[in-house]
Structure formats: structure tokens, C-alpha cells
Steps between C-alpha positions, in 0.01 A plus 500: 500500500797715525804407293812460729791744488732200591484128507684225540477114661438677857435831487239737330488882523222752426537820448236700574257597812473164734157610521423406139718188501398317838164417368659363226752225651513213666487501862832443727639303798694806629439874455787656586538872416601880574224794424610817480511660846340832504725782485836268613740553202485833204358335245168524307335174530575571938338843520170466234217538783373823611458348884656218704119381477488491076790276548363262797126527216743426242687210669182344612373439135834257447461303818172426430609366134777309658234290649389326187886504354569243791449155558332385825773362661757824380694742704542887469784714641457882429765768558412818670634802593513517926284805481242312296527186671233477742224642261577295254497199703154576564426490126664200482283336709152547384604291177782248699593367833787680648800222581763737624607887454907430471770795499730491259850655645742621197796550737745801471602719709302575814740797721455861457304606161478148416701555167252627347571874560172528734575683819268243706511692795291742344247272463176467624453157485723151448685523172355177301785522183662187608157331521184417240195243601355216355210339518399121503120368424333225324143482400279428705384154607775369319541214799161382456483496109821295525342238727164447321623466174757216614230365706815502757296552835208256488742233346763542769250464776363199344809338468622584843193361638422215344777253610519566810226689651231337311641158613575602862102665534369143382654306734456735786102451421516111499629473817304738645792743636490849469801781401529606794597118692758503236622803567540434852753169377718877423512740760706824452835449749245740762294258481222621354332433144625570161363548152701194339217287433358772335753572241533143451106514411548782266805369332718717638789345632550087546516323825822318531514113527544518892211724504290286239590171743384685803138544338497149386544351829228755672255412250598137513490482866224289570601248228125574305592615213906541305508858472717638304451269204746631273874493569665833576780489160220407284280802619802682502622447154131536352550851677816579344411406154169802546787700671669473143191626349425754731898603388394491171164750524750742751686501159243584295385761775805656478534552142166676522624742781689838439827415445743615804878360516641704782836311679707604766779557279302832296406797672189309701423823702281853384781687497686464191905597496588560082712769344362714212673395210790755344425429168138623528306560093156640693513717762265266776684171351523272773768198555530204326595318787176583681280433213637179443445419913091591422465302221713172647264547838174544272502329245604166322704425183265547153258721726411822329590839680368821406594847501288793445737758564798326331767786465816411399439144546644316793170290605529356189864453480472332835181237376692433189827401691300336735308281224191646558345686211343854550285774394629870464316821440635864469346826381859671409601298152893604606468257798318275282817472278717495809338244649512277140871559507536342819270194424747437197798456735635137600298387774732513845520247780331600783 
């Protein structure tokens, strides 16, 4: 095992090839990263493949080992260039299911050159500065992992059946009656029949005491035989105590299920409005402030985030402010000791 550049109570960096390390660690509830784009910015670790297709090969081989660095239930966000985005969506998806392909809009000046010194009508296509992609996934069949290992969807059905439905579907057979005749006690306001007695049967919904009265006096109607034996509150508090455990397994379904906070008071839409930082220590360093958003939406306090392509730092910044811990890895030891630097500051109040 690879001895850790950095560590503290949340955070631990490697330096070295992710590559090398992921094998080596234990696997995350959110992936959240930014590979090298191909070509984007003048330095050595963007321009090291001969071909755009050495560096799709090249990124291929990391997806595939982010797989096993991730818990079932985990997210992944990846950063692309817009040139790259589409192809490596593709990639993306032969290892994860693709959530949603979100823009990421830096702001600044959009008139004339778009103060960037480019001349963009002398371009031959939209000018994409302004703009990078990134990708959402999970793995795949993460839903249905969640569900049988909670045991959540057979439970819930049984519960929601078993009160009521299983009751109803007795009493229905004793007196000889079938779903339909009850149905017909309910017509729709047309007139004509609706599924109520149905959900009743399969414990989805509960008739209300009007509705349960109506049905005791039909089946009751020749005097033969007291139909419905129990009393309505007593069926209907036996239903709300298995509503409380249904409650309970929804719980324990959810805690199994990829994490995803989203309100309407972040940005809840895929196109995402934050400035590039001034203060920039890597050249592709992306905002705190958006971080922070990922890892609020996707994850959950003392969750474990890693970072493959850690840079300067701020994923892990962000989880350790956050209270989450995290995972960094970076091949250039300078970023290494930039990003240790920043782990040593007072945590801030986000």
C-alpha cells in the first residue's frame, strides 16, 4: 500500500499515478474530479498523447478503475472540456449510467472578443471559453442493489397489503361478492367504474370511514351475515402502526440509495452560473463554491469523497469543510504540497 503524501482526521493525499493508487483504497460515496482535457491549457500533463484517441485509450483505463473505487450506491461528476464532451460521455457510459451532462457557465464578459482577446467573429464555430461540461453517472443498477439488500420492496408490499387488502379480499369471499359489485358502491363522477377497490386490495391507498360504512351496509344488506366485522379506527390504526414500519424500511431504503440533496434554494437546474475564482494556484482550478454545491447535493456528512485528479485541492477543501472526509491523488508532488497547505487551514463555514 502506498504511503500517503498527506493525512490528517479527513483527508488523505497520494502522490503518485491514480492508476497505481485506486486499486489500493477504499472505495467512495462520491467521485468527483477534473482529468486533464486534451490539449485545453500549455502544460505537460494536458498535451502527453500523440492523438485525441491515445487520450480518449488513456482516459478509458481510469474510468474503468473508478468502478471498483466506488461504492454501489456512489455518484461521479467528471469535468470535460466542450470539445471532448460528447466522446467522453460515451466512455462514461459503458462503465456507469449517465444522470445528466450539466454546463458549467464561468461568467465574464460575453460582447465583442469576449475579453479574452479572441476576435470571435473570425471564428468558425461558437466560442466555448465561458463554458466547460460535466458529467453525472452512477453505477449501474445502483436502484436495485439498494432495494434488495434492505429488503425494502417485498417488505413494503407486504405491509401495505396485509391490513387492509388482505382483510378486505377475505371478507369479499365470505359473502360471496365480487371486486367489481364493490366497485360499483364508487363510480367515477362520469359514472363509470374506478380502480379504488383495487388499490384498497393491494394496499395502496385506504378507504375512508364513509367509504368503509358504505361496504358494510352492501354486504350486510340482507341481514345474513355482519360484514365488516372489525371497526373502521381499529383497522385503521393497525394500518398506521405497519405505515410506521413501512416509514421505517423507506428509511433504511434511503440510506442505501445514492445520496442526492438538491433544494430549490442551490442551483437545481444543468446549467450551472459560478465565477472562476481570482485567486486561482492550478491553472483548471475550479470554485469552491461549486464544489461545495456537488458534494452537499451528493453526498452526506462522514461520507468519503474521492479525487483522482486532485490539483490544487479544492474537492477536498470542500469535503473537509463540509465534514465529510476525502481521498486525493495527484501526479505533480508541487500540487501535492499545495493542496496539504490548504488542508492545514482553519476549516470555514460554508
Amino acid at each position: 500500500m502506498q504511503k500517503p503524501y498527506y493525512q490528517d482526521s479527513a483527508v488523505t493525499i497520494y502522490h503518485g499515478d491514480c492508476r497505481e493508487v485506486l486499486p489500493e483504497i477504499e472505495p467512495a460515496t462520491l467521485v468527483l474530479t477534473d482529468p486533464p482535457y486534451c490539449g485545453v491549457v500549455a502544460e505537460s500533463w494536458d498535451n502527453q498523447w500523440q492523438t485525441e484517441a491515445d487520450f480518449l485509450s488513456w482516459l478509458e483505463s481510469i474510468i474503468s478503475l473508478l468502478c471498483g473505487s466506488m461504492l454501489d450506491n456512489a455518484g461521479c461528476y467528471v469535468f470535460v472540456s466542450p470539445q471532448m464532451a460528447a466522446r467522453v460521455e460515451v466512455i462514461v457510459s459503458k462503465y456507469m449510467r449517465i444522470l445528466n451532462s450539466a454546463i458549467w457557465d464561468k461568467g465574464g464578459e460575453r460582447k465583442g472578443s469576449g475579453g479574452s482577446g479572441v476576435d470571435v467573429t473570425a471564428l468558425r464555430c461558437y466560442w466555448s471559453a465561458n463554458t466547460e461540461r460535466v458529467i453525472f453517472a452512477e453505477k449501474y443498477g445502483m436502484d436495485k442493489s439498494a432495494k434488495a439488500e434492505s429488503g425494502y420492496w417485498s417488505k413494503c408490499e407486504s405491509v401495505k397489503r396485509s391490513v387492509i387488502g388482505d382483510y378486505l379480499k377475505s371478507e369479499f369471499e365470505i359473502a360471496g361478492v365480487s371486486n367489481r359489485e364493490i366497485a360499483a358502491l364508487f363510480p367515477s363522477k362520469t359514472g363509470g367504474m374506478t380502480g379504488c377497490v383495487s388499490n384498497w386490495l393491494l394496499g395502496l391507498n385506504v378507504p375512508t370511514a364513509e367509504q368503509y360504512q358504505k361496504m358494510r351496509e352492501h354486504l350486510n344488506r340482507n341481514g345474513e351475515y355482519e360484514h365488516l366485522r372489525r371497526e373502521y379506527e381499529d383497522l385503521r390504526r393497525e394500518y398506521e402502526d405497519l405505515r410506521r414500519e413501512y416509514e421505517d424500511l423507506r428509511r433504511e431504503y434511503e440510506d442505501l440509495r445514492r445520496p442526492f440533496f438538491l433544494t430549490d434554494s442551490m442551483q437545481w437546474g444543468d446549467l450551472w452560473r459560478f465565477p472562476i475564482e481570482r485567486d486561482r494556484q492550478h491553472p483548471t482550478q475550479k470554485p469552491l463554491s461549486l464544489i461545495s454545491q456537488l458534494c452537499l447535493i451528493s453526498s452526506r456528512q462522514g461520507d468519503t469523497i474521492l479525487d483522482p485528479f486532485m490539483g490544487s485541492g479544492t474537492t477536498l477543501r470542500a469535503a473537509k469543510d463540509l465534514n465529510r472526509q476525502a481521498i486525493g491523488i495527484e501526479l505533480e508532488e508541487k500540487y501535492c504540497e499545495i493542496a496539504a497547505s490548504r488542508m492545514s487551514q482553519e476549516v470555514l463555514a460554508l
